[in-house]
C-alpha positions as CSV (number, residue, x, y, z in Angstrom):
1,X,3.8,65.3,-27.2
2,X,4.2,62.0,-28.8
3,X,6.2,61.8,-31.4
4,X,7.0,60.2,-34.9
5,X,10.5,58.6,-33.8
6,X,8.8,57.6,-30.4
7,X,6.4,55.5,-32.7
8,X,8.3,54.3,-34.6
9,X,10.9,52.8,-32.3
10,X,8.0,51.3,-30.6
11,X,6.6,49.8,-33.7
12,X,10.2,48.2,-34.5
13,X,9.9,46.7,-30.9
14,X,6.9,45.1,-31.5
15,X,7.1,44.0,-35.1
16,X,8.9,40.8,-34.3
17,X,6.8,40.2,-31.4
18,X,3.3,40.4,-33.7
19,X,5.1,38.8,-36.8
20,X,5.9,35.5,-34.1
21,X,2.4,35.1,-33.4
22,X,0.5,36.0,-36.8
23,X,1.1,35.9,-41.2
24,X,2.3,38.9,-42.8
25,X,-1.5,40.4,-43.4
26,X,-2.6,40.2,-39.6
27,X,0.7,41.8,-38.5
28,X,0.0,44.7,-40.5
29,X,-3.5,45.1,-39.5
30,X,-2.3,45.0,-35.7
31,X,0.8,47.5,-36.4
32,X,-1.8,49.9,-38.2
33,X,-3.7,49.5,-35.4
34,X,-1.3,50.7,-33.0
35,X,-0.1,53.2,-35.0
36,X,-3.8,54.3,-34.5
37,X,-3.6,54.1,-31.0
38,X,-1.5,57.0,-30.5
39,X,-3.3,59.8,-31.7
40,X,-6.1,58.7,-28.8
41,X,-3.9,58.2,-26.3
42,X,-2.2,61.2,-26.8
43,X,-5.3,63.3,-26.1
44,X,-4.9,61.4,-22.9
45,X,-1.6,61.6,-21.9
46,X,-0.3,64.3,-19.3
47,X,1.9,66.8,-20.4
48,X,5.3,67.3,-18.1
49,X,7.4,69.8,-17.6
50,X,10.6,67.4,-16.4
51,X,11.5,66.0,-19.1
52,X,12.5,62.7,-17.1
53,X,8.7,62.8,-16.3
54,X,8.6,62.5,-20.2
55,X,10.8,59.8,-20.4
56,X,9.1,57.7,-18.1
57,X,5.6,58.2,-19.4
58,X,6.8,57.0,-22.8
59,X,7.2,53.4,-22.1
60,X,3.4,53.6,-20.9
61,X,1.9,54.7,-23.9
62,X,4.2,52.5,-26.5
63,X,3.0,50.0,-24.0
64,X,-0.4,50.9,-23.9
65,X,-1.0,51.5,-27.7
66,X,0.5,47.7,-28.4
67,X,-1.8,46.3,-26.2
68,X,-5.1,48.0,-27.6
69,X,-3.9,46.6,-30.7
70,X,-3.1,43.1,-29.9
71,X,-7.1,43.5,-27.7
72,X,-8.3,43.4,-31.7
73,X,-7.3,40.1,-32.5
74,X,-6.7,38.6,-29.2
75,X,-8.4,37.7,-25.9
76,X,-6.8,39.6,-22.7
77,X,-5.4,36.6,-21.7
78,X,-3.4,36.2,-24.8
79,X,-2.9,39.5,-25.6
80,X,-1.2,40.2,-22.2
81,X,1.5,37.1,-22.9
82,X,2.8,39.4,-25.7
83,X,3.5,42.5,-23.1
84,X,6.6,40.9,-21.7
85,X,8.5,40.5,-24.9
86,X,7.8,43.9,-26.2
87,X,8.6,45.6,-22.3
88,X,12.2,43.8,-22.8
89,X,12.6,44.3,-26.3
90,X,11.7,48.6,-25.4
91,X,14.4,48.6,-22.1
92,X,16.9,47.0,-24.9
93,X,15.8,49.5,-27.1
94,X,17.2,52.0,-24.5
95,X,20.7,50.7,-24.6
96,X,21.1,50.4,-27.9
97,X,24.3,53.1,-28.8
98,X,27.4,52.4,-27.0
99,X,27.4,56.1,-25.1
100,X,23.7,55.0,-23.5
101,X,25.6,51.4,-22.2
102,X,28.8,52.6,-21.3
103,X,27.3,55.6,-19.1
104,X,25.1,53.0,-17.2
105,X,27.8,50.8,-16.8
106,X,30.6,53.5,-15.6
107,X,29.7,53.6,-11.7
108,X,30.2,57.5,-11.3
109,X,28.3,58.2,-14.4
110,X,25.3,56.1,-13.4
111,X,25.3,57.2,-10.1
112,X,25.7,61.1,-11.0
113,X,22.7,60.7,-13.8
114,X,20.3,58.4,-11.6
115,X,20.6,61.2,-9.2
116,X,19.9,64.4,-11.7
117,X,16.6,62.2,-12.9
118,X,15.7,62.2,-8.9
119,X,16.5,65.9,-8.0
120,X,14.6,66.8,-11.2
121,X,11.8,64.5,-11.0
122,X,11.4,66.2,-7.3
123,X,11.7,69.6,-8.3
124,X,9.1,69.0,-10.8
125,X,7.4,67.9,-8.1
126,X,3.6,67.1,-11.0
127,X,0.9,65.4,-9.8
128,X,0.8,62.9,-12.5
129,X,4.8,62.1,-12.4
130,X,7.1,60.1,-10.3
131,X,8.4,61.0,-6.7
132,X,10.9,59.8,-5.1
133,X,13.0,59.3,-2.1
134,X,17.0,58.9,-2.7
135,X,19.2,56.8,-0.3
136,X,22.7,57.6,-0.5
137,X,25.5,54.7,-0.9
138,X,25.7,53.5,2.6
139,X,28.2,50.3,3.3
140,X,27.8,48.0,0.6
141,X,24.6,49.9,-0.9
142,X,25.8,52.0,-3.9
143,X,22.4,53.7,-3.5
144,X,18.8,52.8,-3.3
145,X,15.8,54.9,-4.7
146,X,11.9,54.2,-3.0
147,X,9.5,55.5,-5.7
148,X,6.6,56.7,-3.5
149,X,4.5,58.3,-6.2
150,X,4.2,56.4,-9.6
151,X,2.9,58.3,-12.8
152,X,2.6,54.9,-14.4
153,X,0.1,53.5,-12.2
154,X,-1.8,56.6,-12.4
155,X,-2.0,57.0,-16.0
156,X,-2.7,53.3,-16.5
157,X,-5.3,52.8,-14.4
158,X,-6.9,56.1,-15.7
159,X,-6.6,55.0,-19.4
160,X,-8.5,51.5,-17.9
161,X,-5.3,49.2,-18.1
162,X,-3.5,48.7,-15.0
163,X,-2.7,45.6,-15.4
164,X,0.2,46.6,-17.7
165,X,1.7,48.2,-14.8
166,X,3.7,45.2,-13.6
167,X,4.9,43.7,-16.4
168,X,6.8,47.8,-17.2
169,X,8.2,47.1,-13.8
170,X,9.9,43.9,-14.2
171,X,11.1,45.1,-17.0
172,X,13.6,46.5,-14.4
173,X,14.7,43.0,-14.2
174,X,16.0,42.5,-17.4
175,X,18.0,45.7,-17.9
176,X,20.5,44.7,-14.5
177,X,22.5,43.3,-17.3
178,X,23.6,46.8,-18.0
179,X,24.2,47.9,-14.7
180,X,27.8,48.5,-13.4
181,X,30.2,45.8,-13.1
182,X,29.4,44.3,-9.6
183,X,26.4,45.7,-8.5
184,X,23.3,44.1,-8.0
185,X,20.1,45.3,-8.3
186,X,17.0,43.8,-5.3
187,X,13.3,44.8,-5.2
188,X,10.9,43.3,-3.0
189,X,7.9,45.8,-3.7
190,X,6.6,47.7,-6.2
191,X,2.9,50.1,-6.2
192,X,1.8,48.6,-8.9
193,X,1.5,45.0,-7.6
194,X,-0.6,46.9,-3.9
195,X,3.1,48.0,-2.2
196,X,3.8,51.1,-0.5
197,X,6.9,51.9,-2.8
198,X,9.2,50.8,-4.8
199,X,12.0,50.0,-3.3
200,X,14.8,49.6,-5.6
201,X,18.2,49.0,-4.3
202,X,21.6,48.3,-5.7
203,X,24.0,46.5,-3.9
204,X,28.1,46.1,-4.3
205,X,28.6,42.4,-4.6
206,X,31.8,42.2,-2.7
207,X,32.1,38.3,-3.8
């Protein structure tokens, strides 16, 4: 279920983003437009039953509904040079009380809630979620994650827009600012750009 706070956080993410680019009178057309969006899109999207499932099939739709409106005034082209800001500005968005960056930063809290959003994920176990396969910390590894089902590519490329898909993942990128102290985050493939998984890892940097 999509819902009125989800849209409009999402709108206050891509407000500034619209109002860069166009006057007053073409921003509102495009945020009415995306406003729109949802109600189609939610017809579409899969209901979960883990509610991490939900969590991560959120950025897909804001996403989603944000590009179908920019595709009204703007070529694809042009329209897709307007996904990355709005990705970061929505993984800033998810850090924005102290409690949600302190707990990321803390390394026992991080670690203990990264792994409840596995083991629930996996339970789950939905055809249309994420899957994925946990590496403990290991040496200097504080723990890696392969993702080896994606609901995000799925959905996409069923709702015809899969080439949103990578710009959501390197939006992982720009939220290692809040990771612990000392850790590092590494990818070096992702499904959505033709990759087996997703292999995230986290390193200690024992510099």
């Amino acid at each position: 279920m999509i819902t009125n706070t989800q849209i409009q956080r999402a709108i206050r993410f891509a407000t500034p983003i619209v109002a860069s680019r166009f006057d007053n009178q073409k921003t509102e057309i495009i945020i009415s437009a995306m406003k729109a969006n949802y109600q189609e899109i939610g017809v579409e999207a899969p209901e979960f039953r883990s509610a991490f499932n939900q969590m991560t099939l959120k950025i897909a739709v804001d996403v989603l509904a944000f590009y179908r409106a920019l595709l009204t005034e703007l070529p694809k082209s042009e329209a897709l040079e307007l996904i990355h800001p709005f990705v970061n500005n929505w993984m800033d968005g998810q850090f924005d009380c102290w409690i949600a960056r302190f707990g990321y930063a803390n390394r026992a809290i991080h670690l203990l809630y990264r792994r409840r959003w596995f083991d629930d994920v996996n339970r789950a176990d939905e055809p249309d979620g994420q899957k994925f396969e946990f590496l403990p910390p290991s040496g200097n590894l504080f723990y890696g994650v392969n993702v080896i089902r994606c609901g995000l590519v799925k959905f996409l490329t069923k709702m015809g827009a899969a080439e949103l898909t990578p710009y959501i993942c390197r939006g992982d990128f720009h939220i290692q600012k809040y990771l612990p102290k000392g850790i590092m985050f590494k990818r070096t493939q992702v499904i959505a750009e033709g990759g087996d998984c997703c292999d995230f890892r986290y390193y200690v940097d024992e510099q």
